[in-house]
Backbone bond lengths (Angstrom), bond angles and torsions (degrees), N, CA, C in turn:
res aa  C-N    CA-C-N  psi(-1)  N-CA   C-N-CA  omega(-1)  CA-C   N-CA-C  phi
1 X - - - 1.450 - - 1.529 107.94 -
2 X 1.339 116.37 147.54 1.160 118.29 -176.11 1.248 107.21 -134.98
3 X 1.723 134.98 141.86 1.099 127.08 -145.83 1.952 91.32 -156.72
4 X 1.196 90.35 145.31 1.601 85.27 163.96 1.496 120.06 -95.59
5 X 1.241 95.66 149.11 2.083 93.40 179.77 1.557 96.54 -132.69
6 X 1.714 116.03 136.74 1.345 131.20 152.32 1.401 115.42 -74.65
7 X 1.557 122.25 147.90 1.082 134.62 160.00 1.388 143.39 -134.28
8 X 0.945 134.80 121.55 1.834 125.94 -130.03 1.762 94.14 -168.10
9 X 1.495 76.35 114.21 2.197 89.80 177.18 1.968 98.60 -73.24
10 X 1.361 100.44 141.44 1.421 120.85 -179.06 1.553 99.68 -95.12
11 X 1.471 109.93 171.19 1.278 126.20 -166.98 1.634 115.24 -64.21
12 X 1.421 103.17 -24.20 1.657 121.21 169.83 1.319 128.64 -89.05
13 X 1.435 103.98 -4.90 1.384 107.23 172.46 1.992 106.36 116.35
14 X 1.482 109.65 -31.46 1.500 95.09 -160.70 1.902 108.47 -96.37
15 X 1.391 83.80 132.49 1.779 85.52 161.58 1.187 141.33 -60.27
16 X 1.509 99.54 112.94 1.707 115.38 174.88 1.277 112.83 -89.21
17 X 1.598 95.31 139.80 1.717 105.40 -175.04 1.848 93.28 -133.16
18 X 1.515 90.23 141.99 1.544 94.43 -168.39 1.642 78.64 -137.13
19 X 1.606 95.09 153.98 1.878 105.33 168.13 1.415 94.86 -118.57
20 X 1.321 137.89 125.07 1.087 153.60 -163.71 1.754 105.70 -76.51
21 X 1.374 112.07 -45.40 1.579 134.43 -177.70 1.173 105.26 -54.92
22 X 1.459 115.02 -42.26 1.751 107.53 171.72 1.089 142.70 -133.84
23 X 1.539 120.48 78.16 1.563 148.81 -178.18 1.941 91.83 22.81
24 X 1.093 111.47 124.16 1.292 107.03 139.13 2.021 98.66 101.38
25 X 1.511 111.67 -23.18 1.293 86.33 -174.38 0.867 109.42 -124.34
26 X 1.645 108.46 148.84 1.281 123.13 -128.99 1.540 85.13 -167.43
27 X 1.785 111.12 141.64 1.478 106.55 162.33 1.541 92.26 -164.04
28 X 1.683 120.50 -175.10 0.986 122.33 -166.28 1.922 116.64 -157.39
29 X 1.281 109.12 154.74 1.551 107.42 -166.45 1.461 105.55 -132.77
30 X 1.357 115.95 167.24 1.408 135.62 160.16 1.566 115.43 -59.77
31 X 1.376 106.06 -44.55 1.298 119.86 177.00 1.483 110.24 -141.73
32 X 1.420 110.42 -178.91 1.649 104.99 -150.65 2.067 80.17 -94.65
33 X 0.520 148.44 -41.78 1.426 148.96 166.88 1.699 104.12 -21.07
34 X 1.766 97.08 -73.59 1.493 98.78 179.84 1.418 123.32 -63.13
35 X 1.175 120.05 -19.94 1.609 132.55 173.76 1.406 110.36 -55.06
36 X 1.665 110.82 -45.22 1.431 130.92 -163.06 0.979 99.48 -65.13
37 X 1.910 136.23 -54.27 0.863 155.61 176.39 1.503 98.82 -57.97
38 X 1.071 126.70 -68.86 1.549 114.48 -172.57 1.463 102.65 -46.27
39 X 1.149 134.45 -45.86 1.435 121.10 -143.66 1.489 93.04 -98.71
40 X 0.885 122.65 -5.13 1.603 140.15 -174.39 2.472 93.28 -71.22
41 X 1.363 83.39 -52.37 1.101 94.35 -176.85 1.118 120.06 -57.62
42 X 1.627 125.36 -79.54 1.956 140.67 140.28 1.481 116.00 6.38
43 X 1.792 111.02 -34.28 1.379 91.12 -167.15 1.693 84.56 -93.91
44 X 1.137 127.40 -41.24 1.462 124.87 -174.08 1.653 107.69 -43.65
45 X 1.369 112.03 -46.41 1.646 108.63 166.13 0.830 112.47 -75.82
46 X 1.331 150.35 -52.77 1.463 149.73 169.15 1.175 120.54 -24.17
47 X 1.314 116.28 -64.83 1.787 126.35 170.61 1.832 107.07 -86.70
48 X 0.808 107.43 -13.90 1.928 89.89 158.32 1.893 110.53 -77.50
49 X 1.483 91.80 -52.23 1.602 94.42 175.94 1.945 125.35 -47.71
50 X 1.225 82.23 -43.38 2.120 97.24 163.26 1.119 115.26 -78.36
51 X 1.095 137.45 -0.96 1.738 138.31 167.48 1.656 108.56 -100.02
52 X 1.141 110.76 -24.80 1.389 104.83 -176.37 1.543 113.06 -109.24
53 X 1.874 90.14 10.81 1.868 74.14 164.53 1.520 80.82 -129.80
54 X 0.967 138.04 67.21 1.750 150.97 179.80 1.608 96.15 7.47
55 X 1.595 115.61 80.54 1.372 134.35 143.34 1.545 117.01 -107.15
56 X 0.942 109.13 157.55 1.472 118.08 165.09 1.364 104.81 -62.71
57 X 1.476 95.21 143.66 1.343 95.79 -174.11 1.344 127.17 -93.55
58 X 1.782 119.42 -6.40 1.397 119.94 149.37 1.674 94.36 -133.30
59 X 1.375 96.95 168.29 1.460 110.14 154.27 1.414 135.06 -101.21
60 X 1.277 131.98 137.58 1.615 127.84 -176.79 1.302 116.24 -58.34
61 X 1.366 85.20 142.55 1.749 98.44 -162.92 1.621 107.96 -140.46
62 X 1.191 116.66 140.35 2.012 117.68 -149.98 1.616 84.47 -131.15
63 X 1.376 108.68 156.68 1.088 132.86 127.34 0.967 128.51 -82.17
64 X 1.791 127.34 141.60 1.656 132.79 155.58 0.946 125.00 -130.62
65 X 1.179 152.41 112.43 1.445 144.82 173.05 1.793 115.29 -55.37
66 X 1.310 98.71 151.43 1.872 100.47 -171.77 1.674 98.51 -136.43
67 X 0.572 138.15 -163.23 1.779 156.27 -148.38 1.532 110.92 -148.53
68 X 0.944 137.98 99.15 1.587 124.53 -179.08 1.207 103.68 -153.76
């Protein structure tokens, strides 16, 4: 499975990695390496945890372009 992940330094310094596809998971690193790895992890619980309470295991997710 292949999933997209955001990554975005917080006000303290550590990298947050969020997967957009599935509400809620979200984890974070020292460096964007360890983040990867964290979130690497989150989705493996994330989508086991949504299979065993019979959810989908991501949600649809679009691109759009905007004007700014």
């Amino acid at each position: 499975m292949k999933l997209i992940v955001t990554l975005d330094r917080d006000e303290t310094g550590m990298i947050v990695a969020e997967c957009p596809a599935i509400p809620g998971c979200i984890s974070q690193g020292r460096t964007e390496d360890e983040a990867m790895a964290n979130i690497r992890e989150a989705i493996g619980a994330c989508v086991e945890s949504r299979a065993a309470n019979g959810m989908p295991l991501t949600v649809a997710t679009r691109e759009v372009e905007v004007t700014v």
